[in-house]
C-alpha positions in Angstrom: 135.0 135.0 175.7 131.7 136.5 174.2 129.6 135.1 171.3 127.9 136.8 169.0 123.6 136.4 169.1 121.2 138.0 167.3 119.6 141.2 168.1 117.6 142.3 171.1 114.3 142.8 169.0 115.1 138.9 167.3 115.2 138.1 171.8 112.3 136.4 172.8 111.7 134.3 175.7 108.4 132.9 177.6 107.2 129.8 179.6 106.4 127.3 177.4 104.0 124.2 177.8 103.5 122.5 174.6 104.4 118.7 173.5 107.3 117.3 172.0 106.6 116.7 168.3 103.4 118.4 167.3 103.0 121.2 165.0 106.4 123.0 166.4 108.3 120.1 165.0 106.6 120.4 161.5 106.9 124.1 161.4 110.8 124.0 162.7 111.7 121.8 159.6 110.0 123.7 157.3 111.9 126.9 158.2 114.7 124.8 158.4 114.2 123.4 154.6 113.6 127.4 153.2 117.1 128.4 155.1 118.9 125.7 152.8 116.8 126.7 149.9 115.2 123.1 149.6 111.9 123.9 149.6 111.3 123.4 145.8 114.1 120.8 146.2 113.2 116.8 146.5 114.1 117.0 150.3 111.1 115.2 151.1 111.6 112.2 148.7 114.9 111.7 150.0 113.5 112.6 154.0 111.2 109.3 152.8 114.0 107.1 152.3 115.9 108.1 155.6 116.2 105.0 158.1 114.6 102.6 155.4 116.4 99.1 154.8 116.6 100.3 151.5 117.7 104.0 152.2 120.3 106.1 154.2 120.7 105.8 158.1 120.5 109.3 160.1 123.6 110.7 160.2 122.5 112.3 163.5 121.5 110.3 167.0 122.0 106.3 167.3 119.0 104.9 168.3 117.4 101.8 166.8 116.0 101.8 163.4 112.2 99.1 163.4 111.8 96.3 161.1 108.7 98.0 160.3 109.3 101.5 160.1 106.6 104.3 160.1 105.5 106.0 156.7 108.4 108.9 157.8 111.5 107.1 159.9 113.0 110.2 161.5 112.5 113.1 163.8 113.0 116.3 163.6 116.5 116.9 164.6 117.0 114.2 162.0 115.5 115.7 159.2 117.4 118.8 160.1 120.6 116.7 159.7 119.6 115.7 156.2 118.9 118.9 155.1 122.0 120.4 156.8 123.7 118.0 154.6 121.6 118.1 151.4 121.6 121.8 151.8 122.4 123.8 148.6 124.6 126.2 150.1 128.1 125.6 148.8 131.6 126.4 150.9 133.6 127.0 147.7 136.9 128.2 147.0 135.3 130.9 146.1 133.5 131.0 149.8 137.5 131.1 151.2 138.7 133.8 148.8 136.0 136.3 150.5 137.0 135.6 153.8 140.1 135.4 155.8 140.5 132.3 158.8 140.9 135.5 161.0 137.2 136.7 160.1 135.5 133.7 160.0 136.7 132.6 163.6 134.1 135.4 164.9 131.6 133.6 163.1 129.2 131.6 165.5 128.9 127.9 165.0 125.2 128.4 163.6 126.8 130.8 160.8 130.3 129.0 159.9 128.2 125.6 158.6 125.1 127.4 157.0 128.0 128.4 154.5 127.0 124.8 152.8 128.9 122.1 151.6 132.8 122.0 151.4 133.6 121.5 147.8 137.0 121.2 146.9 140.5 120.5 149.1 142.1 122.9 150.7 144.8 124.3 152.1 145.8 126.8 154.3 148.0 129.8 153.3 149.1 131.7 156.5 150.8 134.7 154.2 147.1 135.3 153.1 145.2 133.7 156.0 143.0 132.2 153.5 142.1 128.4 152.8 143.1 127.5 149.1 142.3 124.9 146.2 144.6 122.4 145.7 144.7 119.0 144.2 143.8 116.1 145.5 147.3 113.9 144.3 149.5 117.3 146.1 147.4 117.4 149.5 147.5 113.4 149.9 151.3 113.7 148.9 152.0 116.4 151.2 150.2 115.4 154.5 152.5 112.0 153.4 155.3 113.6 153.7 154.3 115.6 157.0 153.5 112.2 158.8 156.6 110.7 158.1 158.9 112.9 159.8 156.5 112.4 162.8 157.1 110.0 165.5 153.9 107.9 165.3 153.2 108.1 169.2 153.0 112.3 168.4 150.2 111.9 166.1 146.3 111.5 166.9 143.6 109.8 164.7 140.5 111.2 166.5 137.1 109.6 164.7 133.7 110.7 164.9 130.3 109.0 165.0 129.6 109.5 161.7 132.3 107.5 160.0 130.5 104.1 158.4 131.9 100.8 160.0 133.9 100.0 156.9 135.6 103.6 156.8 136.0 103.4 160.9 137.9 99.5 160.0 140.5 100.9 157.4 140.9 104.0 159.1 142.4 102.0 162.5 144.2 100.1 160.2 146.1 102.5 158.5 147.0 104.3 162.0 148.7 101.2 163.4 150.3 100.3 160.4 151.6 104.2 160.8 152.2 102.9 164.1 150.2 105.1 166.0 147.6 103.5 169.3 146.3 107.2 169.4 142.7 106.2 168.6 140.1 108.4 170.6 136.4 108.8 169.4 133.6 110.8 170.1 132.4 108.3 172.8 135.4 109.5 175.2 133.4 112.7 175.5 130.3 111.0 176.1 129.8 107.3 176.9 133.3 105.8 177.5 131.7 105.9 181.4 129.4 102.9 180.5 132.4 102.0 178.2 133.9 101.0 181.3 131.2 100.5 183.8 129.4 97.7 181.9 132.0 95.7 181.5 133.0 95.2 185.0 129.4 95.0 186.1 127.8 92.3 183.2 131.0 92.3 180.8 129.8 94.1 177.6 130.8 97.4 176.6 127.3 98.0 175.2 123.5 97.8 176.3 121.1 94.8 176.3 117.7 96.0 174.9 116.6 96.0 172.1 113.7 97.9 170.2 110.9 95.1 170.9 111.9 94.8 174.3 110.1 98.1 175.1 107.1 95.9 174.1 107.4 94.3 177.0 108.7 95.9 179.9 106.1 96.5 182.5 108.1 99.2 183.8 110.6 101.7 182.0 112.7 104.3 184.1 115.1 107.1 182.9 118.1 108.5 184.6 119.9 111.8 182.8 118.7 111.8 179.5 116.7 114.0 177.3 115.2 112.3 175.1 113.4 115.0 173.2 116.4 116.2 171.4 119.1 113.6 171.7 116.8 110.2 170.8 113.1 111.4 169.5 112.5 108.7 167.6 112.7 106.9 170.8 109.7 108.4 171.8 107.6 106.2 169.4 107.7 103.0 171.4 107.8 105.2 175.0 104.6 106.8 173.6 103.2 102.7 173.4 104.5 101.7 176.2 102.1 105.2 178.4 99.1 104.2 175.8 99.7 100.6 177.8 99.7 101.9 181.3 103.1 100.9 182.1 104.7 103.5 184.8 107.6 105.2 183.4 109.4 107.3 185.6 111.8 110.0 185.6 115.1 111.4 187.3 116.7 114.5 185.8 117.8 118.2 187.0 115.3 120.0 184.2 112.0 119.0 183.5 112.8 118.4 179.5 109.5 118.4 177.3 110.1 115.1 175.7 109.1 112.9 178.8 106.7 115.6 179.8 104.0 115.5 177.0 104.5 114.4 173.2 102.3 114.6 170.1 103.1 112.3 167.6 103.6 114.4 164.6 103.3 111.4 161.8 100.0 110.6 163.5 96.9 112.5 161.7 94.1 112.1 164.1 96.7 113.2 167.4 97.6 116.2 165.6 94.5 117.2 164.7 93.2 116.7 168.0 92.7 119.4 170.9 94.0 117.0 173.4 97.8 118.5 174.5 99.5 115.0 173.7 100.2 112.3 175.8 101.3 112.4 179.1 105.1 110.6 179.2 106.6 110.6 182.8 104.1 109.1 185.2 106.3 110.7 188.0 109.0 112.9 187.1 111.9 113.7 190.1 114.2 116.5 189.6 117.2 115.3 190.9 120.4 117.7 191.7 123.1 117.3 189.4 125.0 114.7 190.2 122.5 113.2 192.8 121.4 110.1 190.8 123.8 108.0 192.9 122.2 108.3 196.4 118.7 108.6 194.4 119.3 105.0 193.4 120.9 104.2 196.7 117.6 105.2 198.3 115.8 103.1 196.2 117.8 100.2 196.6 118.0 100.7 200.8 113.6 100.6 200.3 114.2 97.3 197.8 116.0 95.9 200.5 113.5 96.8 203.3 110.3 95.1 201.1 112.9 92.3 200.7 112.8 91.6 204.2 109.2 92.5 205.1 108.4 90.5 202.4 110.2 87.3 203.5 109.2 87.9 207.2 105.7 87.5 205.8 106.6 84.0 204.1 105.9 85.6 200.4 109.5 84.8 199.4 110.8 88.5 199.1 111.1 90.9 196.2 114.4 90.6 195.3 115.5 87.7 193.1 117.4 85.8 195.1 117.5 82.7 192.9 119.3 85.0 190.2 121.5 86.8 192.2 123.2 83.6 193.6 123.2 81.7 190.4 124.6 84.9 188.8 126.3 87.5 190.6 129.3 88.4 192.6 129.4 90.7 195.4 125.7 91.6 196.9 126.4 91.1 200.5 129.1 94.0 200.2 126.7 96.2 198.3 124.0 95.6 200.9 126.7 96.5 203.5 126.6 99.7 202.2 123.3 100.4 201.3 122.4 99.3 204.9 125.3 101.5 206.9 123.9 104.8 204.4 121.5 107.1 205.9 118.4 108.5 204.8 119.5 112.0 205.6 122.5 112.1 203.8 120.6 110.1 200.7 118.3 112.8 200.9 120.4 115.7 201.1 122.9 114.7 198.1 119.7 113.6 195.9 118.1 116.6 197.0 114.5 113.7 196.4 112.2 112.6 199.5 112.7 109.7 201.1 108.9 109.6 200.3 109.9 109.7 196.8 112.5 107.3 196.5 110.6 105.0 198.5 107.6 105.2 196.1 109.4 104.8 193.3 110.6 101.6 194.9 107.2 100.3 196.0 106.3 100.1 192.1 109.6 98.9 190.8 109.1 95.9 193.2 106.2 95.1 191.9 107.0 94.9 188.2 108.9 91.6 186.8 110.5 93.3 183.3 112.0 96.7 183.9 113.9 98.7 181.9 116.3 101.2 182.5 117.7 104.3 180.4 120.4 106.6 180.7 122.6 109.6 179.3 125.0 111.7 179.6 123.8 113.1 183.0 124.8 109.9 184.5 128.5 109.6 182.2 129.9 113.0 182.6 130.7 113.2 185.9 133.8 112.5 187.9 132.0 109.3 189.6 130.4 108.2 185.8 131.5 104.8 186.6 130.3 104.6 189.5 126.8 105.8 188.3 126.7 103.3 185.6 127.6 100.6 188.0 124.6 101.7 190.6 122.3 101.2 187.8 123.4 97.8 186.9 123.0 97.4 191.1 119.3 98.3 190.5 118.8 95.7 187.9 120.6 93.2 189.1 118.7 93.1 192.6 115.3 91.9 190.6 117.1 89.9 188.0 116.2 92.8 185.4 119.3 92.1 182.6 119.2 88.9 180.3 115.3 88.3 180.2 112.8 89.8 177.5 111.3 93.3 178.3 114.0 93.9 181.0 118.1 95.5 180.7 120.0 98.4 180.6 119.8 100.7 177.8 122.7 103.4 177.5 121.0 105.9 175.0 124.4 106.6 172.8 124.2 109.5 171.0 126.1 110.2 167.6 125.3 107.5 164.6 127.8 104.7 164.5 129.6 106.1 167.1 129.1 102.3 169.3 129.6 100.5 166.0 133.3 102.4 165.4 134.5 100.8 168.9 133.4 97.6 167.1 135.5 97.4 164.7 138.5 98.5 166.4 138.7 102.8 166.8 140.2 102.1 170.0 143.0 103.6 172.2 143.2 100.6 173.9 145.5 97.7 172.7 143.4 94.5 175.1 140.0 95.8 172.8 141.4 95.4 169.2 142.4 91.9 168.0 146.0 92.6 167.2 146.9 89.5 166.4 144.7 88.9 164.1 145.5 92.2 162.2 149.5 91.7 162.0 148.5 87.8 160.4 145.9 88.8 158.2 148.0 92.1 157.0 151.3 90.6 157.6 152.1 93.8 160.0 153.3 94.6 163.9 150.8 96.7 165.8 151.8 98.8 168.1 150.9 97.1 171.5 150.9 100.1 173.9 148.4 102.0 174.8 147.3 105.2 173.1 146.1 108.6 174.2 142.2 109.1 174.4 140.4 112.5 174.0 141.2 113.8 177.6 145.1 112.3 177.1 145.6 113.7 173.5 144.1 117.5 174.4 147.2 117.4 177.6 149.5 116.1 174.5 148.8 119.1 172.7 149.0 121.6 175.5 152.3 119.8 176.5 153.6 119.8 172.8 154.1 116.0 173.0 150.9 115.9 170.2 152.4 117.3 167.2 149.6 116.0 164.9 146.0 115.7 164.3 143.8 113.9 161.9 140.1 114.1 162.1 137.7 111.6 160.6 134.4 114.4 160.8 133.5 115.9 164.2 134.8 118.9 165.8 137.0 118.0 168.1 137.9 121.5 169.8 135.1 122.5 170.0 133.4 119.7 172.1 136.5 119.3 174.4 136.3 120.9 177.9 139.1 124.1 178.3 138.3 125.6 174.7 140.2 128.2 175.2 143.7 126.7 176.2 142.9 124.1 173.5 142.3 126.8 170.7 145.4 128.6 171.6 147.9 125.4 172.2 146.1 124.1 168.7 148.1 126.5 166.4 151.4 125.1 167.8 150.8 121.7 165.8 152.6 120.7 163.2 150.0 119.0 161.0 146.3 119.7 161.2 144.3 117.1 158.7 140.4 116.8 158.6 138.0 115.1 156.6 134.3 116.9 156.9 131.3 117.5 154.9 130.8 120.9 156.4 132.4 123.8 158.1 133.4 124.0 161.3 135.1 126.2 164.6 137.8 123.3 164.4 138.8 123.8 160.7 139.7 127.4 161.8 142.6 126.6 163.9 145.5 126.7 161.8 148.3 125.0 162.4 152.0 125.0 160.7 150.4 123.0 157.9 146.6 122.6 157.6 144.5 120.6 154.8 140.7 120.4 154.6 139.4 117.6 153.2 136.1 117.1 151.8 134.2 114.1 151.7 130.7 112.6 150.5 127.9 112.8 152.5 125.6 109.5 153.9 122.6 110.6 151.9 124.7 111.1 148.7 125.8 108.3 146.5 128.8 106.5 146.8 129.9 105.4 142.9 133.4 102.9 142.8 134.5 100.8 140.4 132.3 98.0 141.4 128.9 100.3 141.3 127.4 101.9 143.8 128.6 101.1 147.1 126.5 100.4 150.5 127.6 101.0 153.9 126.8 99.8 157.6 126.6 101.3 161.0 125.8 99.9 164.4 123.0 101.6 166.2 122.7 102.2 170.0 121.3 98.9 170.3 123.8 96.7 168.9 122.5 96.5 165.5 123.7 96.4 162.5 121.9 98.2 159.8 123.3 98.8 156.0 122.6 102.1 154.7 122.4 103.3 150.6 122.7 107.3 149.5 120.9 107.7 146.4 121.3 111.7 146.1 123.7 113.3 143.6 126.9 114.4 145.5 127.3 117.8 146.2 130.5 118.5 144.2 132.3 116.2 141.4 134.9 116.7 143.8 134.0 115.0 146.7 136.1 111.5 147.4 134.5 109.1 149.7 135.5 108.3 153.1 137.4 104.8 152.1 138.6 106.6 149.6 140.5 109.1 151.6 141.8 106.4 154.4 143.2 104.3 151.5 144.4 106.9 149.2 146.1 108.6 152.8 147.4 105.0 153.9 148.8 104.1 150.3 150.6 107.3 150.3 151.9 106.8 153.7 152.6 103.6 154.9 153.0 102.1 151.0 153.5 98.5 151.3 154.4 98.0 154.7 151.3 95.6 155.1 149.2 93.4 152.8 146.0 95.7 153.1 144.5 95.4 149.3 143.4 99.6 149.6 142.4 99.9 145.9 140.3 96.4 145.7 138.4 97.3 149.0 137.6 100.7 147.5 136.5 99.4 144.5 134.3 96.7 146.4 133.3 97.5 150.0 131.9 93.9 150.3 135.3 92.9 151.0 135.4 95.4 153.3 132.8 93.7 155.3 134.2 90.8 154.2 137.5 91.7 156.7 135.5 93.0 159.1 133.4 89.4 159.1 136.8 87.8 159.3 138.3 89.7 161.9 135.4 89.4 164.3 133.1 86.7 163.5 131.1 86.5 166.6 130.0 89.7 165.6 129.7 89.7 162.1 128.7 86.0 160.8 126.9 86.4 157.3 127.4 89.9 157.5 127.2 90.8 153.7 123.8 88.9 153.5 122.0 90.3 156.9 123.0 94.0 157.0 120.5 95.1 154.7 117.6 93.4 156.3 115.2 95.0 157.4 115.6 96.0 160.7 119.8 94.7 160.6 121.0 92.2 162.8 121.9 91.9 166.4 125.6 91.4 167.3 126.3 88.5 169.7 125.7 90.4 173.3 126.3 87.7 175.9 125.0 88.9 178.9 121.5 89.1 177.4 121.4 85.2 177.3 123.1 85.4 180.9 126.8 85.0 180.2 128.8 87.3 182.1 132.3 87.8 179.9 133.8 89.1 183.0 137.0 88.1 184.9 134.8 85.7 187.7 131.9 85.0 185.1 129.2 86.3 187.3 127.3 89.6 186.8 128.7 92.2 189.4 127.4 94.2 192.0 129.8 97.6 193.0 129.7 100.0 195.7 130.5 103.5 194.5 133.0 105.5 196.3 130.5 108.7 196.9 126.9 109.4 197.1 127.6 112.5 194.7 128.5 112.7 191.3 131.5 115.3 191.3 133.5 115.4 194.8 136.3 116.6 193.0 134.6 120.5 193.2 133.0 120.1 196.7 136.3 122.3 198.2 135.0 124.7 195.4 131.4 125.3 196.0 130.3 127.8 199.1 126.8 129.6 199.2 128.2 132.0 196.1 128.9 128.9 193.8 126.8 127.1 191.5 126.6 123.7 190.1 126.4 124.6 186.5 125.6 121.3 183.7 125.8 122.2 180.0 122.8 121.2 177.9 121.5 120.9 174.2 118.7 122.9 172.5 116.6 121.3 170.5 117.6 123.3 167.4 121.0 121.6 167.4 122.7 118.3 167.5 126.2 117.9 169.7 128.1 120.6 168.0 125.9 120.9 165.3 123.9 124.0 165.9 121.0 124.9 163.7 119.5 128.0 164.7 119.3 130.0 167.8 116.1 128.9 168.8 115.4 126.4 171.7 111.4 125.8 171.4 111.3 123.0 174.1 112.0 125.5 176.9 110.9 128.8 175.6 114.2 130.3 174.3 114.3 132.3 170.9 117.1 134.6 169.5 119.6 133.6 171.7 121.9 131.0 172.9 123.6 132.7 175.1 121.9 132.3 178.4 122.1 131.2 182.2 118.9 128.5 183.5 118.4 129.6 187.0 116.3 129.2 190.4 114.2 131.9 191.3 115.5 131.2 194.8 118.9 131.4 193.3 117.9 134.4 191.4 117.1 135.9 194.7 120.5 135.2 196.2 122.3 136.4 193.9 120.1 139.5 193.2 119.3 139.3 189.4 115.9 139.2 187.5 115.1 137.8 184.4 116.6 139.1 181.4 119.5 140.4 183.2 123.0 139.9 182.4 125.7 138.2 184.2 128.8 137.0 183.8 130.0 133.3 184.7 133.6 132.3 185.8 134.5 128.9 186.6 135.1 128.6 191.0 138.3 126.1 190.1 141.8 128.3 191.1 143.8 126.7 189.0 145.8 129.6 187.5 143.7 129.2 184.4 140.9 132.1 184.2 137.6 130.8 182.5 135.2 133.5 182.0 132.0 133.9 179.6 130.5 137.4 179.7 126.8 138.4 178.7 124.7 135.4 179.6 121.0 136.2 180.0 119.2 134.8 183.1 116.1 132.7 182.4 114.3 131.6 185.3 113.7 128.0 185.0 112.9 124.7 186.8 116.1 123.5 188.0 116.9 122.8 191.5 118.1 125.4 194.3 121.7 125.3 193.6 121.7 124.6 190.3 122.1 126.2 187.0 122.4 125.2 183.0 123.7 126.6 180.0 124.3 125.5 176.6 127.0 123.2 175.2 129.6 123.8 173.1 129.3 127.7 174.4 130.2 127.2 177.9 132.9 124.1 177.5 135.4 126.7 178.2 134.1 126.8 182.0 134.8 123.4 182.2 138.5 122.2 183.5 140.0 119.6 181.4 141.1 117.9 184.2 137.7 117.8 186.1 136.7 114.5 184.3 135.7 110.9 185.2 137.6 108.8 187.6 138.7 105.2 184.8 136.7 106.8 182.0 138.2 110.6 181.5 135.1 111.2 180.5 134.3 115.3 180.7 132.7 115.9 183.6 130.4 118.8 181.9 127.1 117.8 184.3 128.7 119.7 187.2 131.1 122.7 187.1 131.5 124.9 190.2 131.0 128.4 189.0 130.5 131.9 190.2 128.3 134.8 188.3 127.9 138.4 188.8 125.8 141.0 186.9 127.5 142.2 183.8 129.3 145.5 183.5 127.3 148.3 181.6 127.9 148.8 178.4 
């Protein structure tokens, strides 16, 4: 499979060894404002208002909005979001009567959603291969009709994270009343690892710190997360916390600029100053991928050697005993096997020092409020779960969760896409409150479980899946096995999605195939009440309310509730007492069910959402109540030292560990240009990360071409041709390329172990040069 890139003379690639932020940021918007023509626009008026209590929440990454924001609230891949939605492209029907589905499937993903805003619905006409106008009453009708001559089990509801709580809450609703469980988000692909890690280890699905408690913390570690491009804003109170002297250290494959330097671009003086930025990572350990297990099992087996030193010396030792007796479950195991694990082999499947593990526990036993972060390069690998668990290990030995300035802080990444799981965009029947829905709607839930993202993409390659309707996102393109996917996809009987924008996934025809476009977060949201508000949980379990003042970008855009209740009406009719047309007219009462149905969570919720700042939900465990099955916080021994042993009977001195990665000219699927300025990449996206030793071994030189196959036999050939090599930091062994481009290396069923979370940090694979043109 080979995507298109610009031309050779557009190629450009060199070391680079700027900041994060700084004047690359503000030059990258403002080429990214004259692409969507907004440069005479008011962008930056409604830029101004983005993440404010009394404007629009980012429609791009999760992370925690302040109580008192700065003058601009957003970064730059936020701002890009904005103005990718606020753009004044247009994807008319006049857009779909130039081009054919056939033609625009060789589009890249950069090109297909610079053709602007959807405008109208649409339908797909395979005897012209063309997307179509038609009404709103005869596609709502029609996709009616289509659903009810499904079996409810065969159809999926996927969701992604930008869906508002209150859309997210009807839209679960109307699929069990259907009587469908099929519920996967966006957070199977991602953070369904700490989805089920947490729980068993300090039972919550969701982090415990919160935006002051970086404040605080004396010591702040990351593992597997760049926060450069997935949370920048996030570098605001990291930033404070290095002006403070606190340590904050570092464990990831690439050296990613974010935690390296940063310049804080709304800050006039730093700008302005000579000085490079500040310095972010006090010590920063390229692990292998996959190695962050043993990394912390090293630093636990040191924490546990201070322990006893310490005691031995009458100081009373390092770990918190008091806590872990009062509070936790199974130490003495986990010490069993921190004590019988070697340094060799902890060394070897890190690919760290001793020296440096060690150190890095010499400084984390001598802090008292620690906080730790983490991404996707812990979640997506086979042993995720494990990996979450190890790092609620490392806490739990100091008594680091439930105190101010200490806790575990999963970075989610797409908007809302926590809060949806909320409200009840489950697949899992014991996480929704069914019996609260079938009294208060006077209907029966199904009570089985559904299929989640890794389950519904085997439906459809089985044929079992006969159905799929997508709340945003785009779904095949950020599953593993794109190819199979792609080709299985056209077998389905009902393809329904509801998007701002264009997409890879909107290409895929099935036998029937309706596009449905909606309003965007920025724009407002008029019903019959006035103009509406809407909420969204960020990555730290608040709650913030968001307003979009900007005119929409077509009279015929219908709001997300609008859709749902308009598609549920339609379908289900009045098999359940869910007033649709009151809650659209009011979505209050929206929030009003939502209080209702989970008041813990919710109390006073139409008064405290638009606060400043939001509200917290009702997280237990960081008052030290542990909703698990024994009521104690849990320590877990993993099952490996290594992320992935799934591939370890595919890997040999010709194989590769390859993890996928973002650029920061794009956001998950979203792509915004072909330019990666954080490492040095312009023109392309199409390229290999290597190790000069590597390089060596394999005998290519930078610039060259290879071609990458996946080393799983599985009968399934997964091949992308022309990748450039770039030689890069990365450890001996390892190699990266960009995501969604290289997904189709990636197995479907090489995924986590409980989670099914795509295991997309470490895929055997093979390359050789490329053959000549």
């Amino acid at each position: 499979m080979k995507r298109a890139e610009l031309g050779e003379k557009d190629i450009r690639i060199h070391d680079y060894d700027d900041p994060a932020g700084g004047w690359g940021s503000v030059g990258s918007l403002f080429r990214n404002a004259r692409e969507q023509d907004l440069l005479s626009s008011d962008i930056y008026r409604t830029l101004h208002r983005q993440n404010k209590a009394e404007g629009f929440m980012c429609v791009s990454c999760s992370w925690a909005k302040p109580k008192e924001p700065h003058l601009f609230e957003f970064c730059e891949n936020g701002a890009k979001a904005t103005m990718w939605e606020q753009t004044a492209h247009r994807c008319s029907p006049e857009f779909f009567a130039e081009h054919t589905i056939s033609e625009l499937l060789e589009w890249t993903d950069c090109e297909l959603e610079s053709a602007g805003r959807l405008t109208d619905p649409l339908k797909y006409n395979p005897a012209t291969d063309k997307y179509e106008p038609v009404s709103w009453d005869v596609a709502l009708a029609e996709i009616a009709i289509h659903l009810q001559a499904l079996d409810p089990d065969e159809v999926i509801f996927y969701t992604s994270g930008r869906a508002s709580l209150e859309a997210s809450y009807m839209y679960q609703l109307f699929a069990r009343i259907y009587g469908s469980p099929n519920l996967p988000d966006s957070s199977n692909m991602c953070h369904e690892s700490t989805s089920v890690g947490l729980p068993e280890a300090i039972g919550s699905p969701v982090g415990t710190v919160q935006l002051e408690d970086f404040d605080q913390a004396d010591m702040i570690l990351f593992f597997g997360h760049n926060v450069g491009v997935t949370a920048p804003r996030m570098l605001h109170a990291l930033q404070a916390a290095r002006e403070k002297g606190v340590p904050l250290i570092t464990f990831n494959p690439l050296p990613e600029r974010g935690l390296v330097r940063f310049k804080n671009p709304q800050a006039p003086t730093e700008m302005l100053s000579p000085q490079p930025g500040t310095p972010m990572s006090s010590d920063f350990y390229q692990v292998k991928a996959g190695g962050d297990i043993a990394a912390i099992t090293g630093i636990c087996k040191h924490l546990l050697v201070l322990d006893t030193m310490s005691q031995e010396a009458g100081k009373g030792g390092v770990l918190d005993h008091e806590f872990i007796a009062e509070h936790t479950a199974g130490f003495d195991e986990f010490r069993a096997f921190v004590d019988a694990t070697e340094w060799p082999e902890i060394e070897r499947k890190s690919g760290l020092s001793r020296d440096a593990l060690e150190h890095v526990a010499d400084i984390y036993a001598s802090k008292e409020r620690v906080i730790l972060n983490y991404g996707m390069g812990i979640t997506q690998h086979r042993e995720g779960v494990d990996a979450v668990r190890m790092i609620c290990n490392l806490l739990l030995m100091r008594g680091n969760i439930g105190k101010p300035g200490a806790g575990v802080s999963p970075v989610r990444g797409h908007s809302n896409v926590q809060g949806q799981r909320t409200v009840g965009i489950s697949e899992k029947p014991e996480l929704v409150p069914l019996d609260k829905l079938a009294e208060f709607y006077n209907f029966e839930p199904p009570r089985h479980k559904g299929l989640d993202t890794f389950e519904g993409c085997e439906g459809i390659l089985r044929g079992t899946v006969k159905a799929f309707i997508g709340l945003g996102g785009n779904f095949s393109r950020a599953v593993p096995d794109t190819g199979v996917i792609e080709e299985a996809w056209r077998e389905l009987d009902l393809h329904v999605q509801i998007a701002t924008k264009l997409n890879r996934n909107h290409l895929l025809a099935a036998k029937s195939t309706y596009l449905l476009p909606c309003l965007g977060r920025s724009e407002r949201d008029h019903q019959a009440s006035g103009d509406q508000w809407v909420s969204m949980e960020d990555s730290t379990a608040n709650i913030h309310g968001s307003f979009g003042a900007q005119s929409p970008a077509s009279n015929n855009l219908l709001s997300e509730p609008k859709i749902i209740a308009e598609l549920a009406k339609a379908t289900v009719g009045t098999r359940s007492d869910v007033p649709w047309d009151d809650w659209v007219g009011d979505y209050s009462l929206i929030r009003d069910a939502i209080e209702r149905t989970y008041p813990d969570d919710f109390r006073d919720f139409n008064i405290r959402f638009t606060h400043p700042g939001g509200f917290h939900r009702d997280i237990v465990a960081c008052n030290r109540e542990w909703k698990t099955e024994n009521g104690r916080a849990n320590f877990g021994c993993p099952s490996s030292l290594i992320g992935d042993p799934d591939v370890a009977p595919f890997r040999d001195e010709d194989t590769l560990t390859l993890l996928t990665v973002r650029s920061n000219d794009q956001f998950n699927t979203t792509v915004y240009g072909y330019d990666d300025r954080l490492r040095g990449i312009h023109g392309t996206r199409m390229v290999v990360l290597m190790n000069r030793d590597d390089m060596a071994h394999f005998e290519v030189s930078a610039g060259d071409l290879v071609d990458m196959r996946c080393a799983v036999n599985d009968g399934v050939e997964r091949i992308v041709e022309g990748l450039r090599v770039v030689p890069y930091s990365i450890p001996q062994g390892n190699c990266a390329g960009y995501y969604p481009e290289l997904n189709i290396l990636v197995p479907l069923a090489h995924h986590a172990r409980k989670s099914h979370v795509p295991a997309t940090k470490s895929v055997p694979v093979r390359i050789n040069k490329a053959a000549a043109a």
